[in-house]
Each structure stands twice: as structure tokens, then as C-alpha cells.
VOROPA-256602 format. One record per residue (C-alpha): residue number from 1; residue in one letter; x, y, z. Coordinates in steps of 0.1 Angstrom, whole numbers. Layout:
% VOROPA-256602
[NUM,'A',[X,Y,Z]]
...
//
This chain:
% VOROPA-256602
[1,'X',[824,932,1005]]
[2,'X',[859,933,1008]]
[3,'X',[866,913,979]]
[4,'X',[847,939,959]]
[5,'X',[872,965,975]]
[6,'X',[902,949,968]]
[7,'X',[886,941,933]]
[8,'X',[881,980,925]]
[9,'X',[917,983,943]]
[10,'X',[933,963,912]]
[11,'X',[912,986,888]]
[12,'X',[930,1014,902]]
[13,'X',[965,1001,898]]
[14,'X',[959,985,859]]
[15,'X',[953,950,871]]
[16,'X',[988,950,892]]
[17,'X',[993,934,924]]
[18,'X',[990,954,958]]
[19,'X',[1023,955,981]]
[20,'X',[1046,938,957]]
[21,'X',[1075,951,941]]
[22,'X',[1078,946,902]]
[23,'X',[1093,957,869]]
[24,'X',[1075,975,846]]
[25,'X',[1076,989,812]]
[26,'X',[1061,1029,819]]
[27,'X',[1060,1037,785]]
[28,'X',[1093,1055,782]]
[29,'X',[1114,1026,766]]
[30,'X',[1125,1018,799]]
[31,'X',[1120,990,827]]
[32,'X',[1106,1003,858]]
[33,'X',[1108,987,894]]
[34,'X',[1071,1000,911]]
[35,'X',[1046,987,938]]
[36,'X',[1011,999,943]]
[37,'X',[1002,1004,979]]
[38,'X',[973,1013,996]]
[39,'X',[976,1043,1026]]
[40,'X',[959,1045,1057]]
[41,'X',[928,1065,1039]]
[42,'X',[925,1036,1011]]
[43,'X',[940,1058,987]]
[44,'X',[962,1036,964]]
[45,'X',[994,1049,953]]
[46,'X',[1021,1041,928]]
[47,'X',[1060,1039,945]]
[48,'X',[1088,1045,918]]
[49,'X',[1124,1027,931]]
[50,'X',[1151,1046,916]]
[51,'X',[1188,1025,915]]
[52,'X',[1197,1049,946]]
[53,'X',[1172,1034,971]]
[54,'X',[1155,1062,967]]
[55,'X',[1116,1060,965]]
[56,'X',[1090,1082,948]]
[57,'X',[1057,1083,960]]
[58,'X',[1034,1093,929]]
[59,'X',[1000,1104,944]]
[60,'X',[985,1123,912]]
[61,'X',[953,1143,925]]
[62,'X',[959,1139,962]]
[63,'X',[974,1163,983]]
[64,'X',[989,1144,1012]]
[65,'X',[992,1109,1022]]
[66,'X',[988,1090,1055]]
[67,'X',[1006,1057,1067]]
[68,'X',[1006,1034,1093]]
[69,'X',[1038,1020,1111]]
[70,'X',[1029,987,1097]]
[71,'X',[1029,1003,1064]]
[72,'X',[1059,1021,1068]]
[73,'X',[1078,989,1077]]
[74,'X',[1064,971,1045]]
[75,'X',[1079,998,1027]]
[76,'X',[1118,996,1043]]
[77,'X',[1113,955,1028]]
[78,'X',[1100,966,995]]
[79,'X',[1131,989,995]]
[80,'X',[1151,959,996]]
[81,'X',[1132,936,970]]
[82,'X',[1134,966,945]]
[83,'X',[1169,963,950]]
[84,'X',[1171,929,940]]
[85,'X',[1149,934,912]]
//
């Protein structure tokens, strides 16, 4: 059962990788650095890295999200890979 999950998980993000920082080409000409995560509720959601360590959660149709610490703390290390990236 839970590989069917994480099977309609990777539908959801386009056949990307869960939890893993990468570049991207959006559409708009140019390179992206993203991740798709998953939140406390299973919801998956894309993370945009701007050069700035900022991070934009996009969460299209949902209204909040919810994480975990565990999650949280991913996040601060996905911060850094971006940065390599």
C-alpha cells in the first residue's frame, strides 16, 4: 500500500523525486532550483529556492499547510543544498 502512495505521490509532482533539491527548467527560459515535499496532511507541495535563501512554498488550491519538526529540519538542509546547486 504504501508503494502505491508514494507511486501516486510522484504523479503529483511530474515524475520528480520527493525531498530532494533539483534544477529545473519551469518553462520561463530559466533554470529553477525546486523540491517537492510532502506535509504533515500528505499534501505534496512544490518549494521554489530563490538566490537569497529565500524559499517559496507554492501550495496551488490549498489554503494552509501543516509540518512536522522533522520536516522543518529537512527543510533548513534543503536550504543549503539549493545553495550549492
Amino acid at each position: 500500500m504504501a508503494n502505491v502512495i508514494r507511486e501516486l505521490m510522484l504523479m503529483e509532482t511530474g515524475g520528480y523525486p520527493l525531498d530532494q533539491p533539483m534544477i529545473i527548467d519551469d518553462g520561463s527560459g530559466t533554470p529553477s532550483v525546486v523540491a517537492f515535499i510532502e506535509d504533515a496532511e500528505s499534501d505534496v507541495l512544490m518549494l521554489r529556492f530563490n538566490t537569497d535563501g529565500e524559499v517559496e512554498i507554492q501550495t496551488k488550491e490549498y489554503s494552509y499547510v501543516s509540518f512536522f519538526k522533522a520536516l522543518l529540519s529537512q527543510l533548513d538542509d534543503m536550504i543549503d543544498e539549493a545553495g550549492e546547486l
